[in-house]
C-alpha positions as CSV (number, residue, x, y, z in Angstrom):
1,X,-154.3,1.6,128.9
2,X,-150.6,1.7,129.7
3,X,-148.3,4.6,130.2
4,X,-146.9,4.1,126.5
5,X,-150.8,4.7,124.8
6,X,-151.6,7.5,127.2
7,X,-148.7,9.1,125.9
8,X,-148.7,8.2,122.4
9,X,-151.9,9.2,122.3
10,X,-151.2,13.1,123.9
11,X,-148.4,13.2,121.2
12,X,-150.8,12.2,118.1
13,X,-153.1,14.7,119.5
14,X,-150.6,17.7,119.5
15,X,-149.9,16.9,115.7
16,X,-153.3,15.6,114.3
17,X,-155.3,18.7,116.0
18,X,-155.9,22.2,114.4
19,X,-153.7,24.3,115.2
20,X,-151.5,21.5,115.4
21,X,-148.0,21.2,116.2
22,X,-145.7,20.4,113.6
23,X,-143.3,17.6,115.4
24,X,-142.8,16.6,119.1
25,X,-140.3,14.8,121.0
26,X,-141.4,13.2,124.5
27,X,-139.3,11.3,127.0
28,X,-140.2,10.2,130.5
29,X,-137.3,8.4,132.5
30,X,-137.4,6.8,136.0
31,X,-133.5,6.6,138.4
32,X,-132.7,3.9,135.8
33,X,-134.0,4.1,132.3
34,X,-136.5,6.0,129.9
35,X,-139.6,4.2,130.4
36,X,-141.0,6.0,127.5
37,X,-139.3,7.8,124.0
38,X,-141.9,9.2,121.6
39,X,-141.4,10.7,118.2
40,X,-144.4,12.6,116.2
41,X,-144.3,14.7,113.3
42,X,-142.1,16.2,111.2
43,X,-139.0,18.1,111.8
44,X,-140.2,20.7,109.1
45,X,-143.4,21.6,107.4
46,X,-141.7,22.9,104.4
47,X,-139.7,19.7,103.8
48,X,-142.3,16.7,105.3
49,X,-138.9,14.9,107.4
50,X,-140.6,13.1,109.8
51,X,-139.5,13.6,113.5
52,X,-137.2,11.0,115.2
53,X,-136.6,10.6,118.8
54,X,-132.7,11.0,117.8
55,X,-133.9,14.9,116.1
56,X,-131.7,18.1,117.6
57,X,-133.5,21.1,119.0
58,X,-132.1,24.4,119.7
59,X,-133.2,24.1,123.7
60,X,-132.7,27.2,124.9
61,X,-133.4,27.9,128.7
62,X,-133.4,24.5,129.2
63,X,-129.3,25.2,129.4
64,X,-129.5,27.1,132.6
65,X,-129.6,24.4,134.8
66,X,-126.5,22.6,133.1
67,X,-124.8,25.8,133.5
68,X,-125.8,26.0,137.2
69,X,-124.3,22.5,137.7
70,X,-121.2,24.0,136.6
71,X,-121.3,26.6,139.3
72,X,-121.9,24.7,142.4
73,X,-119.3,22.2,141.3
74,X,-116.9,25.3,141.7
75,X,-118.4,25.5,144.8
76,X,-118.1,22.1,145.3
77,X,-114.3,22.5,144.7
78,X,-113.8,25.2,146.9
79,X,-113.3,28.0,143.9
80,X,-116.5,29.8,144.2
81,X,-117.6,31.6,147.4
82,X,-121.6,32.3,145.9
83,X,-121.5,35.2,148.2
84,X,-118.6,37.3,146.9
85,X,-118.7,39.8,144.0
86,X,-119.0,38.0,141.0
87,X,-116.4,40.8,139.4
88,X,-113.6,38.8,141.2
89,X,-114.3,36.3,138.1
90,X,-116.2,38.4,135.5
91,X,-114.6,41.6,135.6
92,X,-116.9,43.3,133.1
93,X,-120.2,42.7,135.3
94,X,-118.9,45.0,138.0
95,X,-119.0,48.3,135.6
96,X,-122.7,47.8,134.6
97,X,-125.3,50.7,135.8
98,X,-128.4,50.5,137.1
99,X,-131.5,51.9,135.0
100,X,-133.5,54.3,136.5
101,X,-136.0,55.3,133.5
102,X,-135.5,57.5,130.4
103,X,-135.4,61.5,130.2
104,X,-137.3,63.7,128.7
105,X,-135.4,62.9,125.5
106,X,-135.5,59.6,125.8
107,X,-132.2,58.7,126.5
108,X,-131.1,56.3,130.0
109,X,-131.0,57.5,133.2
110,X,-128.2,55.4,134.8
111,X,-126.6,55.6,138.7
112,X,-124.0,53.0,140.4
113,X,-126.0,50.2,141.7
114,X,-126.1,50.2,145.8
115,X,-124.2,46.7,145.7
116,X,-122.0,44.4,144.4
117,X,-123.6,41.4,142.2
118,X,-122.7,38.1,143.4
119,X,-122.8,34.6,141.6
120,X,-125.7,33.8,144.5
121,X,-128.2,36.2,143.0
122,X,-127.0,35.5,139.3
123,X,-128.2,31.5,139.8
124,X,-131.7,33.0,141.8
125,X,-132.2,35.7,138.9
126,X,-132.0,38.6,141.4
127,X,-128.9,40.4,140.2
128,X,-131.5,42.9,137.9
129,X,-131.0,41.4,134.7
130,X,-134.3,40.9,132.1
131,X,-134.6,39.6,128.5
132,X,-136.1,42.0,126.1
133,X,-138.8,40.1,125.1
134,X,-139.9,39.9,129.0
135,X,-139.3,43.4,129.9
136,X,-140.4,46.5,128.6
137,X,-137.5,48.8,129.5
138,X,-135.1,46.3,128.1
139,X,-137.3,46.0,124.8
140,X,-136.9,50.5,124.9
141,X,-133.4,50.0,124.7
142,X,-133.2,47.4,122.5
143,X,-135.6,49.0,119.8
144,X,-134.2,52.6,120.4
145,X,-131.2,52.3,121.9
146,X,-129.3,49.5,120.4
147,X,-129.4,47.2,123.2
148,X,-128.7,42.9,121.0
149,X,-130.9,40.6,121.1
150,X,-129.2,37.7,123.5
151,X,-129.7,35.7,120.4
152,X,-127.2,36.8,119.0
153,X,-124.4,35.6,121.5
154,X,-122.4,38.9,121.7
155,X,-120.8,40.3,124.7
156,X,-122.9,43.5,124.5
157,X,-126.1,41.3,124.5
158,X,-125.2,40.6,128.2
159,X,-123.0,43.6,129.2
160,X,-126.4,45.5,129.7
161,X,-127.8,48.2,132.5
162,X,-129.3,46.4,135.6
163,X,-132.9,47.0,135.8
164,X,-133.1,47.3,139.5
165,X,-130.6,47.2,142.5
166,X,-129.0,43.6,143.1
167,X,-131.2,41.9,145.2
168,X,-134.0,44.0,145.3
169,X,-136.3,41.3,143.8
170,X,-136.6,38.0,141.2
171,X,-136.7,39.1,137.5
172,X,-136.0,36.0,134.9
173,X,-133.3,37.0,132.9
174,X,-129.4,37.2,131.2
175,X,-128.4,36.0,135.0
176,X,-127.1,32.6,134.1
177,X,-125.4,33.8,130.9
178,X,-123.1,36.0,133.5
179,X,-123.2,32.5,135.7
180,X,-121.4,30.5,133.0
181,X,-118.5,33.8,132.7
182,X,-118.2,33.2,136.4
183,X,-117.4,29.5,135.6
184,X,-115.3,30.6,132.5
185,X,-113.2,33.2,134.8
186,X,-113.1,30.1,137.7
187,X,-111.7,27.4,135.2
188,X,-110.2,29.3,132.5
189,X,-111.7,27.5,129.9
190,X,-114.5,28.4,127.6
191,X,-118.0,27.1,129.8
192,X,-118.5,24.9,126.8
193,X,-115.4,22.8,127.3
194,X,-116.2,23.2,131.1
195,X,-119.4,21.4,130.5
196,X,-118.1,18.8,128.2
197,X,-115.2,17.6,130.7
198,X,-117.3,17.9,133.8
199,X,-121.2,17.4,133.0
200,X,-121.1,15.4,129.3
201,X,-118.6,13.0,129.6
202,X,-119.6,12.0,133.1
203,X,-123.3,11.3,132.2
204,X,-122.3,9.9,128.8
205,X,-123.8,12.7,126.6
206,X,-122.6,13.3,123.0
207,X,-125.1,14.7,121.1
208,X,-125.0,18.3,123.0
209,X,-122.9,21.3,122.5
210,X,-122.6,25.4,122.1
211,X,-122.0,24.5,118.0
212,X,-123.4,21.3,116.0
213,X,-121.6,18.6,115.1
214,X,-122.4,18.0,111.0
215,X,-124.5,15.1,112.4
216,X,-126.4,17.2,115.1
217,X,-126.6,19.7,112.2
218,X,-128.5,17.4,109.9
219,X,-130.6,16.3,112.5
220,X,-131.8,19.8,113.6
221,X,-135.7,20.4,114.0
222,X,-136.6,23.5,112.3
223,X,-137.9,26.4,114.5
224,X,-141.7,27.8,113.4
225,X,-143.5,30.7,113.9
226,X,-147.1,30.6,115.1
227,X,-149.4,32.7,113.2
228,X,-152.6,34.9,114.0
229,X,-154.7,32.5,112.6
230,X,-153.2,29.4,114.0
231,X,-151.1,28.1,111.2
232,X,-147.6,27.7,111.6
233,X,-144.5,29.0,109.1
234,X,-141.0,27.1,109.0
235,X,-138.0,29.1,109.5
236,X,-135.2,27.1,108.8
237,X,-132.8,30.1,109.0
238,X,-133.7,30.8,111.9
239,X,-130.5,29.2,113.8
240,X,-128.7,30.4,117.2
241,X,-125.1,31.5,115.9
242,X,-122.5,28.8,115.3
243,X,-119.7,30.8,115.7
244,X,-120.7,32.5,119.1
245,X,-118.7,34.9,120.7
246,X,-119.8,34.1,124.0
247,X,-121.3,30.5,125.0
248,X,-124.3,31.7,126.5
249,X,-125.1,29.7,129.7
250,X,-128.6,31.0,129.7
251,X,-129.8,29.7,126.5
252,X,-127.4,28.3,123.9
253,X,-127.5,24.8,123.6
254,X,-127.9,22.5,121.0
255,X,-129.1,18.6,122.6
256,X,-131.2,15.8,121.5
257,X,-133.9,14.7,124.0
258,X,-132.6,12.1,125.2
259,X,-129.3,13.3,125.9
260,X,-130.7,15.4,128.6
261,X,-132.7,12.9,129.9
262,X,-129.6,11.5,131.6
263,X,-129.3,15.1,132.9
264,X,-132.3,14.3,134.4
265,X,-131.3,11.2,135.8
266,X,-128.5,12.8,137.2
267,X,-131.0,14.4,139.6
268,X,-133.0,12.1,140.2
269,X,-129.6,9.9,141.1
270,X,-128.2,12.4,144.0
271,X,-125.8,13.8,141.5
272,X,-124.3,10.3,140.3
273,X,-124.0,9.3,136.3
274,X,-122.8,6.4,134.5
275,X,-119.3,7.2,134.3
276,X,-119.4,8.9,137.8
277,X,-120.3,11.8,140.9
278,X,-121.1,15.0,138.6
279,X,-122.4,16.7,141.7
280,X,-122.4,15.5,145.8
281,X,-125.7,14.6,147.2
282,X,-125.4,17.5,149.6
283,X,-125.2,19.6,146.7
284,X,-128.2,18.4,144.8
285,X,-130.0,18.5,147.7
286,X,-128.9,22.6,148.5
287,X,-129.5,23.1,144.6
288,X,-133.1,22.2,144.9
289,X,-133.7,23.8,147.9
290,X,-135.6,28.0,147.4
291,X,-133.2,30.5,147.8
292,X,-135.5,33.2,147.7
293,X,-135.9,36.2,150.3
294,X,-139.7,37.2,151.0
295,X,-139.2,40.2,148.7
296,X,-138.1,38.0,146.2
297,X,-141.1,36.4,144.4
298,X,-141.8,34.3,141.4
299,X,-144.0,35.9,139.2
300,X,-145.7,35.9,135.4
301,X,-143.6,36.4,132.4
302,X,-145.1,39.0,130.2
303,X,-144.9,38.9,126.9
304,X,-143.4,41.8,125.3
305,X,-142.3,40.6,121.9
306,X,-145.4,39.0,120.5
307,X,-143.4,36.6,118.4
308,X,-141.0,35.5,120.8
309,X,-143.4,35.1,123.8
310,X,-147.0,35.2,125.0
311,X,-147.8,36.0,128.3
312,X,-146.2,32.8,130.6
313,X,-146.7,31.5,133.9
314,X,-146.6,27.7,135.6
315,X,-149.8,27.1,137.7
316,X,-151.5,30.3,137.8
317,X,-152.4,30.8,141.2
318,X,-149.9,28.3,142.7
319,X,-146.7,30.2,144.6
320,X,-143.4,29.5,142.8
321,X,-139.9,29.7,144.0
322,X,-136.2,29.8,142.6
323,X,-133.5,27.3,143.2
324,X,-130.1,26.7,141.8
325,X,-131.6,26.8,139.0
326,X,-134.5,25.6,138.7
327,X,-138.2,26.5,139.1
328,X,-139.9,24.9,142.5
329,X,-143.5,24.9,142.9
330,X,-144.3,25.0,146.3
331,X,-147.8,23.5,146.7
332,X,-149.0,20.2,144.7
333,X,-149.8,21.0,141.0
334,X,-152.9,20.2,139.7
335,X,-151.4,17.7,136.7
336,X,-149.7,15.8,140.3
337,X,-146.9,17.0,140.4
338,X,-146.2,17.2,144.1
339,X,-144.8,20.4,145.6
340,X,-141.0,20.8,145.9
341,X,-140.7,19.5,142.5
342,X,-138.1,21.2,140.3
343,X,-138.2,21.9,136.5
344,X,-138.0,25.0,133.7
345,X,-138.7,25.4,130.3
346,X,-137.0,26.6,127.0
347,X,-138.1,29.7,124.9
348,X,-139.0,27.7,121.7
349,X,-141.6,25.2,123.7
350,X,-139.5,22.9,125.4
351,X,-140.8,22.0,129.3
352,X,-139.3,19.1,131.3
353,X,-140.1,18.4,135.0
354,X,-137.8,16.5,137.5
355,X,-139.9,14.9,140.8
356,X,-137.0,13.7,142.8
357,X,-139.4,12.5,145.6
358,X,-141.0,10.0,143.0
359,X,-138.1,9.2,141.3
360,X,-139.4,10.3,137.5
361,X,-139.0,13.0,135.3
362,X,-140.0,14.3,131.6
363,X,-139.0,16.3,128.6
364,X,-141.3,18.3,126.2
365,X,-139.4,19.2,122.9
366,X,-140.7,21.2,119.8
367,X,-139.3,24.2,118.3
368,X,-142.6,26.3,118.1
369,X,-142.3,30.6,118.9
370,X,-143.7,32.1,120.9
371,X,-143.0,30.5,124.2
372,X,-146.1,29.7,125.9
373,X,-147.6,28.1,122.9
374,X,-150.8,27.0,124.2
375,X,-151.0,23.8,122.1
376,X,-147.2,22.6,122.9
377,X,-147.9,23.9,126.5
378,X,-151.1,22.2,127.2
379,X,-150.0,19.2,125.2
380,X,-147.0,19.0,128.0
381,X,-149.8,19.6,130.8
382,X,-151.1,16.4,129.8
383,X,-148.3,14.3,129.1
384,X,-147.4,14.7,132.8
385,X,-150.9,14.6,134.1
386,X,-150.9,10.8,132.0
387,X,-148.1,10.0,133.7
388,X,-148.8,10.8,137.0
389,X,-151.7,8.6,136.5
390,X,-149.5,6.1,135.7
391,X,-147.1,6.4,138.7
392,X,-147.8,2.9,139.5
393,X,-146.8,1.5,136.5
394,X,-143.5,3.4,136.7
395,X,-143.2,1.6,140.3
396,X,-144.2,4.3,142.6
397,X,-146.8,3.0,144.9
């Protein structure tokens, strides 16, 4: 069988099986070209649209590593030392307090943390910022305390107390939405229009942005909730903000798959696009590199908020690290991914994987909650353990 009906047939699984997922999007490109664009599905249960390789997800985390191409191009530029307080460009970061547990009457305990943040531990998730549905002491003040829900793209959603000195250790969290106000307070332009000047137009991406485009709009895949029992509920209200107050460089993008794909190629190309150099290949090559200390260490997401997450983690077993920003998994994984690889994932079920030694990389889209779905999840797992069975095909000896 070729690549094409080892993948077709992973995506007619994922929708034909019970539980099921209701649509999927799958794309797997090499340096040049997607060598494979699958649709299955439907966009929404409640309405039967079938899913198009052209549909529009809400992706989610899968925005981080756009926004993180934004920060090392102020690098790049000289604008950005990654080592100085990230204050010097986001003012409002440098009057957060650490958290140091509740009193007896449940109210915060907060101190001054022992150092500045910079924009280095923002892109390696060690400033000691978390995401509710991750962290228990966020979750506390969220539920009791008023703390937003990042969904809702407020300021106070990221203006929240640290959860642990800067640099103590890696927690997966808000880091990249303060990332993207570094960028903002560096260019003086909202990160949106930061992204469209300096990452779209230069890879020749349209159908991406902060707020929908009427035709993105009617193109959106409906999100849906997982049930108990396996079946799955649409919630077609259920749509990140379109008049945000802050473009949330951590999670709040709109994109087809394809679109990103030429993201992807951009890393796969050394930081080159069709309509020119987005990053230099010295760059690429320190952005994939760990950045981790030893006391700094990958490790399981657990889920807090049943609804929005299950318990996650990449390759049980396998050690992880952090990158600019990116996941790295440092020994080969067992679907063939070789270690040193680079790739992340987006709350809602989206997974993409970038092997720059190979020369390929994949996307995963649904819109499924929790994260960690295990049918989206596993059907990803085996889309790219076909196509590392295909590397041949694909022209990798």
């Amino acid at each position: 069988m070729s690549l094409s009906q080892d993948l077709d047939a992973v995506l007619d699984g994922v929708v034909d099986s019970e539980p099921r997922v209701p649509g999927v999007v799958a794309m797997v490109t090499d340096r040049s070209e997607n060598v494979y664009e699958g649709a299955r599905g439907v966009r929404d249960l409640g309405t039967g649209v079938p899913m198009t390789t052209d549909s529009v997800f809400a992706i989610f985390s899968t925005t981080k590593a756009i926004t993180g191409t934004c920060v090392m191009q102020c690098v790049e530029e000289g604008l950005l030392d990654l080592d100085a307080p990230a204050k010097n460009f986001a003012p409002e970061i440098g009057r957060l307090q650490v958290l140091d547990g509740f009193d007896g009457d449940g109210n915060p305990v907060l101190r001054p943390p022992k150092r500045d943040i910079t924009t280095r531990m923002l892109m390696l998730h060690t400033a000691g910022f978390g995401y509710d549905f991750f962290n228990e002491n966020y979750n506390r003040m969220a539920e009791n305390h008023g703390q937003p829900s990042v969904i809702t793209a407020s300021r106070a959603s990221i203006e929240t107390p640290l959860l642990f000195d800067p640099g103590d250790k890696w927690e997966y969290g808000t880091n990249i939405d303060w990332a993207g106000q570094v960028v903002e307070g560096v260019r003086g332009q909202r990160l949106g229009e930061v992204m469209r000047e300096r990452v779209f137009e230069p890879l020749g991406m349209v159908d991406i942005a902060f707020v929908m485009s009427p035709s993105m709009a009617d193109r959106r895949a409906t999100m849906h909730l997982r049930n108990a029992d396996g079946s799955l509920t649409p919630q077609p209200d259920l749509v990140l903000t379109q008049e945000p107050d802050v473009h949330m460089g951590g999670h709040g993008l709109y994109s087809t798959v394809g679109e990103y794909m030429k993201f992807i190629r951009m890393w796969l190309n050394d930081g080159t696009g069709p309509n020119g150099r987005v990053l230099k290949k010295e760059t690429v090559e320190a952005a994939v590199t760990n950045g981790l200390q030893d006391h700094q260490k990958v490790v399981m997401l657990p889920g807090v908020i049943p609804w929005l997450s299950n318990d996650a983690e990449f390759f049980p077993g396998l050690s992880k690290s952090w990158s600019f920003t990116f996941m790295i998994n440092d020994e080969d994984a067992p679907t063939g991914r070789p270690a040193g690889a680079i790739g992340w994932a987006g709350l809602a079920n989206l997974y993409y994987w970038i092997d720059r030694a190979n020369g390929f990389g994949g996307f995963w889209g649904t819109q499924i909650l929790p994260f960690a779905d295990a049918v989206s999840f596993t059907g990803f797992m085996d889309m790219e353990t076909a196509t590392y069975g295909k590397k041949v095909e694909i022209g990798v000896a």
